[in-house]
N, C-alpha and C positions, 0 to 999 in steps of 0.2 A: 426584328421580324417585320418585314415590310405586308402591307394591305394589299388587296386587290387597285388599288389605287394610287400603291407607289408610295404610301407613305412609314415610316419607319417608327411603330409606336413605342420600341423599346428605349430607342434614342432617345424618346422624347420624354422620358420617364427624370423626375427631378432627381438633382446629382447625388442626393441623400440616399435617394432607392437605389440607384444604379451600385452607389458604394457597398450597399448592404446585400447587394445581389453579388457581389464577388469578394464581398467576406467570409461567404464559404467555401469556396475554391481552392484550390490549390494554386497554392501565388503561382507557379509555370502555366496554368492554365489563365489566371487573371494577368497579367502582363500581356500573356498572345490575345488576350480581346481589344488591344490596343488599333487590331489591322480591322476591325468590323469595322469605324468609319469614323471621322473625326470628332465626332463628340465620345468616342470612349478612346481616345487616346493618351490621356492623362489619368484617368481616374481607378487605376490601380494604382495608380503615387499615392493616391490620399487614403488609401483601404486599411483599415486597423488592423490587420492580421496578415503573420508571414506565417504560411503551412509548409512548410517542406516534408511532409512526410513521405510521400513514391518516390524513394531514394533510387529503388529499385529501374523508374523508368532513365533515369542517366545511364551515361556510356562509360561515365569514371569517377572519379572522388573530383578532379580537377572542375570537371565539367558543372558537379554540383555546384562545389566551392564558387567558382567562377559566377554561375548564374546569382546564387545569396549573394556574393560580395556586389555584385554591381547592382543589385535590387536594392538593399540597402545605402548604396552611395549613390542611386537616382528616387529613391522616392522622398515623400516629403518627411521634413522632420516634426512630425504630429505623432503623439502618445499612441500605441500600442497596445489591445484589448487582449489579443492573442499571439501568441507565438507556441508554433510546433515545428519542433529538428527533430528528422532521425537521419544520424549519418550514414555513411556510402558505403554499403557491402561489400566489398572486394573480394580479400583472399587473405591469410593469417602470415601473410608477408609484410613483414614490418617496415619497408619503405611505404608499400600505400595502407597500411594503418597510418601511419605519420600523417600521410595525406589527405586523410579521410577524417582522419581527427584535428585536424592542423587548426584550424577558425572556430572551433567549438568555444574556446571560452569567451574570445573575441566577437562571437554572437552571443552568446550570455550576457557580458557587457554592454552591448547597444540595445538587450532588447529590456535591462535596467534603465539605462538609460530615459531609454523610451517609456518610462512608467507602465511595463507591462503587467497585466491585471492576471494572466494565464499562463503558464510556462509547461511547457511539455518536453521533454527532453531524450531524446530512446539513440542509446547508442551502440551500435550493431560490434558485433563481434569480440570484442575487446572493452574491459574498465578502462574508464576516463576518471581519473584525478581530476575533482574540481574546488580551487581553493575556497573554502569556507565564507567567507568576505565577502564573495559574488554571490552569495546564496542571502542578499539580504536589499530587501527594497519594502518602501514605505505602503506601496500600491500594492503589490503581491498580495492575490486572493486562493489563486489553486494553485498549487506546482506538482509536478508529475516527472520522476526519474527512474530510468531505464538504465542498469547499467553501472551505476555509477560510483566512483568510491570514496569511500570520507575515513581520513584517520587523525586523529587527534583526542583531545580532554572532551570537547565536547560539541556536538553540532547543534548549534544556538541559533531557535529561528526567534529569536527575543526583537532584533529588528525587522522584522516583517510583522507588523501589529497587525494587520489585515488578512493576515494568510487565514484560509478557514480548513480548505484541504489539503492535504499532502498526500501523495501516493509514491512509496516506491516498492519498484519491483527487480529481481537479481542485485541487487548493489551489496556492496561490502561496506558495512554501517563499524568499523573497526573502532569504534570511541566508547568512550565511558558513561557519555550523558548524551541523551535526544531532548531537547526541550524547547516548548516553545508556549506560553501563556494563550494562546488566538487560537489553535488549531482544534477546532471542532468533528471532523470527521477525518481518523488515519487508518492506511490503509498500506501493510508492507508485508509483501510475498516474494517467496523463496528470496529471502535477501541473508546476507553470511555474516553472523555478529562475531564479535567474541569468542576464542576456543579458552581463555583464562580470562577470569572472572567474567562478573557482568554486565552488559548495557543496560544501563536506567533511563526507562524511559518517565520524564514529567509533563504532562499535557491534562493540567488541572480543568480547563475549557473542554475537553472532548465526550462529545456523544454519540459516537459511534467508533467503532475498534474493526480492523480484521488483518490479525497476527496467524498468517498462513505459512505451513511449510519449511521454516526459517533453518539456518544450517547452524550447528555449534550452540556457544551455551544459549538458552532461551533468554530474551532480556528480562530485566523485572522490573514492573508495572507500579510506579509511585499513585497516590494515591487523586482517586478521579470521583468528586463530590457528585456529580450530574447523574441525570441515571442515563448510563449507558447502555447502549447494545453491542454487543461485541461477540464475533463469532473468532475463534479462537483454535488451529489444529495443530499438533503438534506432530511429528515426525521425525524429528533430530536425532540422530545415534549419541549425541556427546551425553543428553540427560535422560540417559537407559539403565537399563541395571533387569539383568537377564532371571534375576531371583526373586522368587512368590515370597509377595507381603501383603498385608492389608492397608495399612493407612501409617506412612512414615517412612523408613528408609528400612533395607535392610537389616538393618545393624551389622554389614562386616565392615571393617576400618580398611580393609584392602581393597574395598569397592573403591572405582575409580569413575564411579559415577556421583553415588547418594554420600558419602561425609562429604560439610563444609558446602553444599552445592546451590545453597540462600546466600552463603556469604556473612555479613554483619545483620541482617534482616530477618525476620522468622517466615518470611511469604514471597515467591518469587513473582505467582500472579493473581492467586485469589483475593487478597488485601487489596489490593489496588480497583479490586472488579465490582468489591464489595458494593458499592452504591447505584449496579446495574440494575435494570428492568428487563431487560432478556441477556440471558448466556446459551452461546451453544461452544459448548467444550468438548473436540474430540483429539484422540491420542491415539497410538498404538499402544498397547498394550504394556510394552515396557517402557514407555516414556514414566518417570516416575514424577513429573514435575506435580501437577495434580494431587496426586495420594498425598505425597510429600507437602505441601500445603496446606491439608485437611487438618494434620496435627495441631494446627492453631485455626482453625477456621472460624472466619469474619463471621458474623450476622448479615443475612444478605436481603435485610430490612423490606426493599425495595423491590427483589424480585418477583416480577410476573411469569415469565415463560424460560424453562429451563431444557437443552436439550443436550445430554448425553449419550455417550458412544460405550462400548464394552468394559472400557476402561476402567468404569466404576463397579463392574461386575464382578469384585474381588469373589472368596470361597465364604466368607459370611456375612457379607453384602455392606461389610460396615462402608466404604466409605459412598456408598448410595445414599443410604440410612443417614449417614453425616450431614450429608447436603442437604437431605428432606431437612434434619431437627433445624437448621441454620436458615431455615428459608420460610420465615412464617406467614408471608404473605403472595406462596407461591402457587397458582394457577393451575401452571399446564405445565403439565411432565411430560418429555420426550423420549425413549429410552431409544437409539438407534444401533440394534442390536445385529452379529454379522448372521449371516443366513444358517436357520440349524432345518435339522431333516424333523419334517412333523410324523409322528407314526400315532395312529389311534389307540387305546389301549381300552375303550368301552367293552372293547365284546370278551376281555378277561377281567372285568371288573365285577364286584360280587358286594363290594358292602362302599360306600364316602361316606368319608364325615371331616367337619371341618369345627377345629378347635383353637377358640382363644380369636376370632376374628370378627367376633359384635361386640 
């Protein structure tokens, strides 16, 4: 930005601020500041952060591709604070999926490489298969996937000692174990576990939970000494069961829901939650995962603030009642009830009285 004087103060700004002025950019945007004037001609080379997220403003997958590859084989090779890809939109035509997915792991690898601190990853249209192995750097602090899919024994973020956050969102998490000792804040919505048995998730470090919306069986929650907070919704058809119970299973053996649906365990997620200071647990109605975990219900020593949905609103309220007796040092009750029609009934009322309630 030149003065009334012709002079150019932004230029003139040390190369440290300059760089941190187009660390938030979107690298197509910090690369074209190269033509403002000789002194910012280089210094998108040195910028800790590759953003590619406006996939949207390309003309192709090529073009995208094109632009990362040669960013990456001109800028300097200096560690990497941030990296975010979201691949190229096209059409559900499997020559430009290939194309649009084609350099995905190959930028996973250089931005390991590059000791990256931040990973973000959103992959449009279509799951990517990303082999496990890539999923593991010493620097890794947050990572963030979109998309993505994992099948095997177990997805081990044991080498990323660093890692604090995790988030994903839509992936197909198809393994038998998530664990990672570091991970303090997870976060996995509408992701597709398991239709036979269950994903175990172990994340003894974590203080904060949000298990949204997930598809198939719900995974089950190893045990988390911290007090967490954890909000928690279920919606799954796999762990339903269309028949009135109060707290346990139905008892038919031709349910195809409730026999066997812990597995070896007696808890799929309230043991695990046990050592929380705030829960908010909502379900539809026939998800029976909840009820079915009452039957052995933890001590929930720790809880402060507790927020349920209809769910608990069985025909003799026991397993409401459950969670009070379990909860001795609990606060604040939420009940979040679905919308009923209020009618007055004072002006036929003729005698109240209330008994058994001092």
């Amino acid at each position: 930005m030149d003065t009334e004087d012709g002079e150019d103060r932004l230029s003139s700004l040390p190369e440290g601020l300059l760089e941190d002025i187009l660390f938030y950019l979107p690298s197509r945007d910090a690369v074209r500041t190269s033509v403002l004037a000789r002194r910012w001609r280089t210094v998108w080379k040195s910028v800790r952060a590759l953003r590619v997220m406006e996939s949207e403003s390309y003309q192709s997958a090529n073009e995208l591709n094109g632009f990362v590859n040669n960013m990456l084989l001109l800028r300097e090779t200096l560690p990497l604070n941030v990296v975010e890809i979201k691949s190229y939109h096209e059409s559900f035509d499997e020559d430009h999926n290939f194309e649009s997915l084609r350099y995905i792991e190959h930028w996973v690898r250089y931005a390991f490489l590059r000791e990256v601190k931040a990973l973000r990853l959103y992959i449009m249209d279509v799951d990517v298969m990303l082999p496990d192995k890539l999923l593991t750097s010493s620097k890794l602090e947050k990572l963030e996937l979109t998309r993505v899919v994992s099948e095997g024994p177990t997805l081990d973020f044991s080498s990323c000692p660093l890692l604090n956050d995790l988030k994903m969102e839509f992936c197909n998490l198809l393994v038998d174990k998530i664990t990672s000792p570091s991970i303090a804040h997870l976060s996995v919505t509408y992701c597709c576990f398991k239709s036979v048995g269950r994903t175990r998730i172990s994340t003894p470090n974590l203080v904060s939970l949000q298990l949204v919306d997930c598809r198939e069986r719900t995974p089950l929650l190893e045990s988390m000494p911290k007090p967490v907070s954890a909000f928690v919704r279920l919606c799954n058809r796999s762990d339903c069961c269309d028949k009135s119970y109060e707290i346990g299973d139905c008892g038919d053996n031709s349910c195809k829901g409730c026999p066997g649906s812990t597995g070896n365990s007696p808890s799929i997620l309230l043991q695990g939650l046990s050592c929380a200071a705030n829960l908010e647990l909502t379900a539809k109605k026939t998800v029976f995962v909840f009820r079915r975990d009452l039957t052995r219900c933890p001590i929930f020593s720790k809880l402060k603030t507790l927020l349920l949905n209809g769910w608990c609103l069985t025909r003799n309220f026991d397993a409401l009642v459950c969670f009070l007796q379990h909860s001795p040092a609990l606060e604040k009750l939420i009940l979040q009830l679905p919308e009923v029609r209020i009618c007055c009934v004072m002006i036929y009322l003729l005698e109240l009285s209330f008994n058994g309630v001092f």
